[in-house]
C-alpha positions in Angstrom: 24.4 -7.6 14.5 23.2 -8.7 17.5 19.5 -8.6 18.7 18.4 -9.2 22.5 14.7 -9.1 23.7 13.8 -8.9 26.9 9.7 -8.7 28.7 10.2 -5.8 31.3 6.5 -5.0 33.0 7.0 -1.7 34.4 9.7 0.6 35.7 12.1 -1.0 38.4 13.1 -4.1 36.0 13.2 -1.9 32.6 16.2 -0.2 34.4 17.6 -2.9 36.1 17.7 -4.9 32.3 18.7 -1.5 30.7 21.4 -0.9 33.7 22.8 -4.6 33.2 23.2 -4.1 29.2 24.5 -0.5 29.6 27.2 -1.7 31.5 28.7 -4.0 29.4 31.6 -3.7 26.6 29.4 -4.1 24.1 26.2 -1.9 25.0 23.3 -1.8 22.6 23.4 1.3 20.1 19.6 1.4 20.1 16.8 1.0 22.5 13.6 0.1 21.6 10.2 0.0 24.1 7.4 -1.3 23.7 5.6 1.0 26.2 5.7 3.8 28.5 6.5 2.5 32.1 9.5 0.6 30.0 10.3 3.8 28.3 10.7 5.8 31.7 12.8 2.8 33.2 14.9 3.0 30.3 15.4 6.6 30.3 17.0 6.5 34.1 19.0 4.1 33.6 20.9 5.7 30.7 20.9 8.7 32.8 22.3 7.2 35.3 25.1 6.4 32.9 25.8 9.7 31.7 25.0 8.4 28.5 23.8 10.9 25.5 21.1 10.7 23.0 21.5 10.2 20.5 24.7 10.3 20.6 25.7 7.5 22.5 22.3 5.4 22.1 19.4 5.8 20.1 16.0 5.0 21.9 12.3 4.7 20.0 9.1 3.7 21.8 5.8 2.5 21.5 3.1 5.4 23.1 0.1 7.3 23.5 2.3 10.2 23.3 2.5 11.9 26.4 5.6 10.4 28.1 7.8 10.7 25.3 7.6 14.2 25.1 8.7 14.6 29.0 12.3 13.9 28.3 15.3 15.9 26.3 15.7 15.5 23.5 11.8 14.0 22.8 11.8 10.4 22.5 11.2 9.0 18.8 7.9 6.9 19.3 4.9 5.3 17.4 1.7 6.5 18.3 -1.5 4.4 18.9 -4.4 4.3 20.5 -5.4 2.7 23.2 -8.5 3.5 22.9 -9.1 1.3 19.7 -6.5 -1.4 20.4 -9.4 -1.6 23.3 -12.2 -1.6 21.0 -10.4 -4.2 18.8 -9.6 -6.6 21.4 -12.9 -6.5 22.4 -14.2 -6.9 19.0 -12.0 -10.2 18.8 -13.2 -11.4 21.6 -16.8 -11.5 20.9 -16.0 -13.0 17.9 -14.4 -15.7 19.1 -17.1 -16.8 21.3 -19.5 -16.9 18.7 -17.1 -19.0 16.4 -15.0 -22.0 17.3 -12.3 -20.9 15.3 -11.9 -17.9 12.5 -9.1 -16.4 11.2 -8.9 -12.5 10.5 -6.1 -10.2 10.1 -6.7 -6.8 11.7 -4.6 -3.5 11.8 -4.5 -0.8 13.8 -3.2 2.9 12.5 -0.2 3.9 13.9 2.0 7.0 13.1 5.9 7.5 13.0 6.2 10.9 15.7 9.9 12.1 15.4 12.1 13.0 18.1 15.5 13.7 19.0 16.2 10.5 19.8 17.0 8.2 17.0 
């Protein structure tokens, strides 16, 4: 098994990374983003491959949910919220103003929302 991780920011170099692995022998069999703007870079690049999914390439994202749903089939994701991944930054934040150092583990609920994708 092979595993490569790459830091895309937005659209244009998701699909140029995605383009570069899709064309080579041995092309990933899954996909997985950790956001939407990498999502929808990802997504035209395998289109511009002709490739299927999930028959060719699987493909699971991080989201809000929105995005994922645009494309066919609907992309397998895991749902969060912003909105309190906001609040909990913050939260950390002023805590570690007030205190020179702490240590807290934190957790944020997230749910498996099935596609056709994987």
């Amino acid at each position: 098994m092979n595993l490569s991780i790459e830091y895309p920011e937005n659209i244009k170099p998701s699909h140029d990374i995605t383009l570069q692995y899709l064309q080579q022998p041995n092309r990933p069999d899954v996909i997985f983003c950790m956001g939407d703007l990498i999502l929808m870079g990802v997504m035209q690049a395998i289109h511009e491959t002709g490739l299927k999914i999930p028959q060719d390439i699987a493909v699971i994202s991080i989201s809000n949910g929105l995005i994922p749903t645009l494309f066919s089939p609907k992309i397998t994701y895991v749902e969060t919220s912003g909105y309190k991944l906001g609040k909990l930054a913050f939260s950390q934040m002023q805590k570690s103003l007030q205190q020179k150092t702490f240590s807290e583990e934190v957790f944020v609920e997230a749910i498996l929302v099935e596609g056709g994708s994987i």
